[in-house]
Each structure stands twice: as C-alpha cells, then as structure tokens.
LOMIGU-635147 format. One record per residue: z, y, x of N, C-alpha, C in turn. Coordinates in steps of 0.1 Angstrom, whole numbers, padded with zeros to 4 digits, always signed. Layout:
N
ZYXZYXZYX;...
END
This chain:
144
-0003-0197+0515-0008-0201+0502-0022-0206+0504;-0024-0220+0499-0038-0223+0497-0051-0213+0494;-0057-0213+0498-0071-0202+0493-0074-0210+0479;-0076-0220+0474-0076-0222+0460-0069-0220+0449;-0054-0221+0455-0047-0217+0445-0045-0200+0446;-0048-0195+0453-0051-0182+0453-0060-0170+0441;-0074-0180+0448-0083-0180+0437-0081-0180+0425;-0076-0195+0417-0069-0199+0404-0058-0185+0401;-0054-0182+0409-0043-0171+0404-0048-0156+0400;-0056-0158+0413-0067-0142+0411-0075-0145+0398;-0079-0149+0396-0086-0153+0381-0081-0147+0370;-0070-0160+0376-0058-0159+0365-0058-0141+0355;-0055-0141+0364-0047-0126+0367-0054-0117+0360;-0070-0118+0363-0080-0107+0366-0082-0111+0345;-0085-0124+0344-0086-0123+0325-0076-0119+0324;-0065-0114+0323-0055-0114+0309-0059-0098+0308;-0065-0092+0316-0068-0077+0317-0053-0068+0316;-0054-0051+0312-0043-0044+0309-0036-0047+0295;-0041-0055+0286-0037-0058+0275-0039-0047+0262;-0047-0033+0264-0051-0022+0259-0059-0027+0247;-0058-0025+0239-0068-0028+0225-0073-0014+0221;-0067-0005+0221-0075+0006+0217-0067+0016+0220;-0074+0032+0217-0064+0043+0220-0052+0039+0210;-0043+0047+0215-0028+0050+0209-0029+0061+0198;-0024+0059+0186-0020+0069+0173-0009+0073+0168;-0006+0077+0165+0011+0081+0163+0012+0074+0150;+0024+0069+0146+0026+0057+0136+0022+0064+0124;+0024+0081+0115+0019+0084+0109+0007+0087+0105;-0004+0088+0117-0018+0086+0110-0018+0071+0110;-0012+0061+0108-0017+0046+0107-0012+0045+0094;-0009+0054+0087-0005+0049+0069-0017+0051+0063;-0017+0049+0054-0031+0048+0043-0031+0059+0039;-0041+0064+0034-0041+0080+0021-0034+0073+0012;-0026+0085+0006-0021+0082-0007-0033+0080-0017;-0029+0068-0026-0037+0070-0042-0035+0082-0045;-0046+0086-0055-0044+0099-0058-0052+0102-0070;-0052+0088-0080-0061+0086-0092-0054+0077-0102;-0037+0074-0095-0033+0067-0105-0032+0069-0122;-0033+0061-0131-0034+0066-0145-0029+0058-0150;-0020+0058-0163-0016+0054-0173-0018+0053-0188;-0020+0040-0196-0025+0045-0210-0017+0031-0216;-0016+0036-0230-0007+0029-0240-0017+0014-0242;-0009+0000-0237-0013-0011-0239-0007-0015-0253;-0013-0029-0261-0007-0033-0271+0008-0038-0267;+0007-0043-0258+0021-0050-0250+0032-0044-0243;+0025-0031-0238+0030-0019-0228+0024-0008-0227;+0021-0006-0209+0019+0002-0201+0006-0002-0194;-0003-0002-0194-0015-0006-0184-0017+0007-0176;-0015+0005-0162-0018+0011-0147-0027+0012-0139;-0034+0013-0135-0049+0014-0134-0048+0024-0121;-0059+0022-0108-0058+0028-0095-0066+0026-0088;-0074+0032-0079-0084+0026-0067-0079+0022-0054;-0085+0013-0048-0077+0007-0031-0081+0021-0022;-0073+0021-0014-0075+0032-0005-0083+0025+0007;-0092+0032+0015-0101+0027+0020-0098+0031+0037;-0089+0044+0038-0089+0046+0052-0071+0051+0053;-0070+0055+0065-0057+0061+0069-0059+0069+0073;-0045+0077+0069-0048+0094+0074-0057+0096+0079;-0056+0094+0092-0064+0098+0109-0082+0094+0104;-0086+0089+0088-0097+0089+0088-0105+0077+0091;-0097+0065+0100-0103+0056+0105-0103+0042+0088;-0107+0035+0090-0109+0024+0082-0097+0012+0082;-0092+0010+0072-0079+0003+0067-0083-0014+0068;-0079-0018+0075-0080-0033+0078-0074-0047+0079;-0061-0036+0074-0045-0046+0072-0033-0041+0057;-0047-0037+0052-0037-0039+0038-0034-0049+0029;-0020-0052+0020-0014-0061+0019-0010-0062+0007;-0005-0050-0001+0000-0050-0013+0001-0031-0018;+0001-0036-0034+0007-0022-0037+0022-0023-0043;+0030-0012-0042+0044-0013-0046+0043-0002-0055;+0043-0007-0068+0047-0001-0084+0063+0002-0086;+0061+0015-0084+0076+0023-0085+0077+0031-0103;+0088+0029-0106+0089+0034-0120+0103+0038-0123;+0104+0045-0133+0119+0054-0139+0115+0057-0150;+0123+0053-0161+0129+0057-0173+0135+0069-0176;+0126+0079-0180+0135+0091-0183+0140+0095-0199;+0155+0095-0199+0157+0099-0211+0151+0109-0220;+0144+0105-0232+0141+0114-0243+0149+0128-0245;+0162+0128-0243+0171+0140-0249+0172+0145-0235;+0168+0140-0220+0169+0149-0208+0160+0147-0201;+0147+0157-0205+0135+0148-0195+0132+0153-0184;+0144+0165-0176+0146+0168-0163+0160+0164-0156;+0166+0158-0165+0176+0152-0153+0173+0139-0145;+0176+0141-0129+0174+0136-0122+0175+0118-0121;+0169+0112-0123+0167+0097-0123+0156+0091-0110;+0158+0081-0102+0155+0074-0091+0146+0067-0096;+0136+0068-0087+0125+0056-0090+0130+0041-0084;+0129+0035-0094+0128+0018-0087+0120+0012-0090;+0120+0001-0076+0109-0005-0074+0106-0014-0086;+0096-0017-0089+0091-0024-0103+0086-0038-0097;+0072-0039-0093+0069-0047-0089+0060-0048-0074;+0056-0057-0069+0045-0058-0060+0036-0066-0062;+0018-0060-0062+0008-0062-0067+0005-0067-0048;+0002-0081-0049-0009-0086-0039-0018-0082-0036;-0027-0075-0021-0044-0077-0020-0045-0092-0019;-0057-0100-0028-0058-0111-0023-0071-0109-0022;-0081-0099-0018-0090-0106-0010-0095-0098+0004;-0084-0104+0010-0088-0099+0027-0097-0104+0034;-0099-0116+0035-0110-0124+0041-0125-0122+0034;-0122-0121+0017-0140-0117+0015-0146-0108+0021;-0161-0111+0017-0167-0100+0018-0167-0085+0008;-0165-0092+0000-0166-0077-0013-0150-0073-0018;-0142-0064-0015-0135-0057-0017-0127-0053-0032;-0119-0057-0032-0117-0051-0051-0117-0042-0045;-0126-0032-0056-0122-0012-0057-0110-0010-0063;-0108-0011-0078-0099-0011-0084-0084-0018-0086;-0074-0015-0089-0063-0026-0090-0058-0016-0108;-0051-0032-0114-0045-0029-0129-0032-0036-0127;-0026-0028-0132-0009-0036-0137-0005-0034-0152;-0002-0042-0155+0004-0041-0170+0019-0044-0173;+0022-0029-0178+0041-0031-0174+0041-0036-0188;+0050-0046-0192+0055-0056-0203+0068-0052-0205;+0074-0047-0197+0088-0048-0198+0093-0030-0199;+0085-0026-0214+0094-0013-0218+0101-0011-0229;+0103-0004-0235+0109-0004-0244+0102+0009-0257;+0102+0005-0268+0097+0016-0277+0104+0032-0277;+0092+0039-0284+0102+0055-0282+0109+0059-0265;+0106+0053-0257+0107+0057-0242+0102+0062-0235;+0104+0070-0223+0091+0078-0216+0097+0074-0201;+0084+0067-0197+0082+0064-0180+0073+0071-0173;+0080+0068-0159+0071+0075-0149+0065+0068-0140;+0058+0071-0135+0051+0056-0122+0042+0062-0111;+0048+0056-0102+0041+0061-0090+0039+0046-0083;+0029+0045-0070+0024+0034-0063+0021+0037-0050;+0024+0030-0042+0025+0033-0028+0016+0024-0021;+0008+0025-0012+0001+0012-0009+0010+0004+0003;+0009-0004+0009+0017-0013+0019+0008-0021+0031;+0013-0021+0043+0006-0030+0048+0011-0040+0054;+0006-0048+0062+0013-0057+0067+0028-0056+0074;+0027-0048+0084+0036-0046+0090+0053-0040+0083;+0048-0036+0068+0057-0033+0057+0058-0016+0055;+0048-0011+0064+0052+0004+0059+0046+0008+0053;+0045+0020+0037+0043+0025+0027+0034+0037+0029;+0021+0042+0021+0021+0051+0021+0028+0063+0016;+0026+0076+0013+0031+0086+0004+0023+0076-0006;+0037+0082-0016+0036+0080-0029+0024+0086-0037;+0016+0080-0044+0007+0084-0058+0009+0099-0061;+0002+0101-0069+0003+0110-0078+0018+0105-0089;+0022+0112-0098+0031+0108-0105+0024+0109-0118;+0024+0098-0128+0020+0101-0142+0032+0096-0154;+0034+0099-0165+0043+0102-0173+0034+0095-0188;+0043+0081-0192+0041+0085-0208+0050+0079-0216;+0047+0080-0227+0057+0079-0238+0055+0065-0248;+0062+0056-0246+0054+0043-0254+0063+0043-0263;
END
C-alpha cells in the first residue's frame, strides 16, 4: 500500500473516533418527571387544563428533546363513579418552542368537547421525540 494512501486512511480512521457521546443510562432515567401540578377548572366552553413543562428526567439531568404533551381523559358515569373506565387519548399539545431561547413554563388546553352534567378525568403525559411517555400526571376530576 502506498504511504499516502495509508496516511489518508489513518486519518480517516483516527476522526470518526469511538463514536461515544456520553455515559450510558438505562432507558428509564431518560423519561421526564412526571407533571405533578396538573389542574382543572370550569371554562365558559368546557374544561380549561392548565400544567407546568417538566424541566429534567428522572436521573435529574436537563430535558432537551421534548416534543409534546399527551392529554389523556375518561368520562365517568354520574350514577358509577368507581366503575372502572380507560383513559383515552384526547389530544396532543405541540412544544413549539425548541429552538428559542425562552422556554414556555406553562402549557393550557381547553377541552370543548364535553358534555353538561358530566364528570371527567384527565391526566397528561409528557413525550419526547423518540415517542416515549412519561408517568402519568397527577389525576384531577370535575364535574361540568
């Protein structure tokens, strides 16, 4: 082999490094803290939801690929308000400001779509890119 193209290869070789970006964490400290301030109160229209962005993951470190929150909700019947009913998914609230500099703290949703004399529940999950969910919120309960 030529000593140049040798060279060119040893180079090569020597940038691309071990490809290591950082230590290794086990996939469950890389979820976000759960919300844990979710709240609910009677809108003219609905339900207004109201919550703070989570700022770190478990493990404590700083969140830097969050994506969305996932607004989970169930209708519980008036005449059984411990039989068992599934949360479903409601909707998904966008982060859109990843690139700024200044951060929403807060996020609001406004459920439109209930129904009078009903009692919901709602929980919110944060999301990240990669699609996986925190624990669920707190759970809050009302009666519109």
């Amino acid at each position: 082999m030529k000593p140049s193209i040798f060279l060119v290869l040893l180079i090569f070789a020597s940038a691309a490094g071990c490809g290591k970006k950082s230590d290794l964490r086990a996939p469950e400290l890389a979820a976000p803290k759960p919300i844990n301030n979710l709240s609910a109160r009677p809108a003219p229209d609905g339900v207004t939801l109201t919550w703070n962005r989570p700022t770190e993951y478990i493990d404590g470190k700083e969140i830097k690929d969050l994506a969305s929150f996932v607004i989970f909700r169930k209708e519980i019947s008036p005449s059984c308000l411990d039989c068992p009913v599934p949360y479903r998914q409601l909707k998904i609230v966008m982060v859109e400001d990843r690139e700024k500099f200044v951060r929403q703290k807060q996020y609001r949703y406004d459920d439109q779509e209930v129904h009078a004399n009903a009692v919901y529940r709602y929980r919110v999950s944060a999301q990240l890119f990669d699609g996986s969910l925190s624990a669920p919120s707190n759970e809050v309960e009302i009666t519109r």
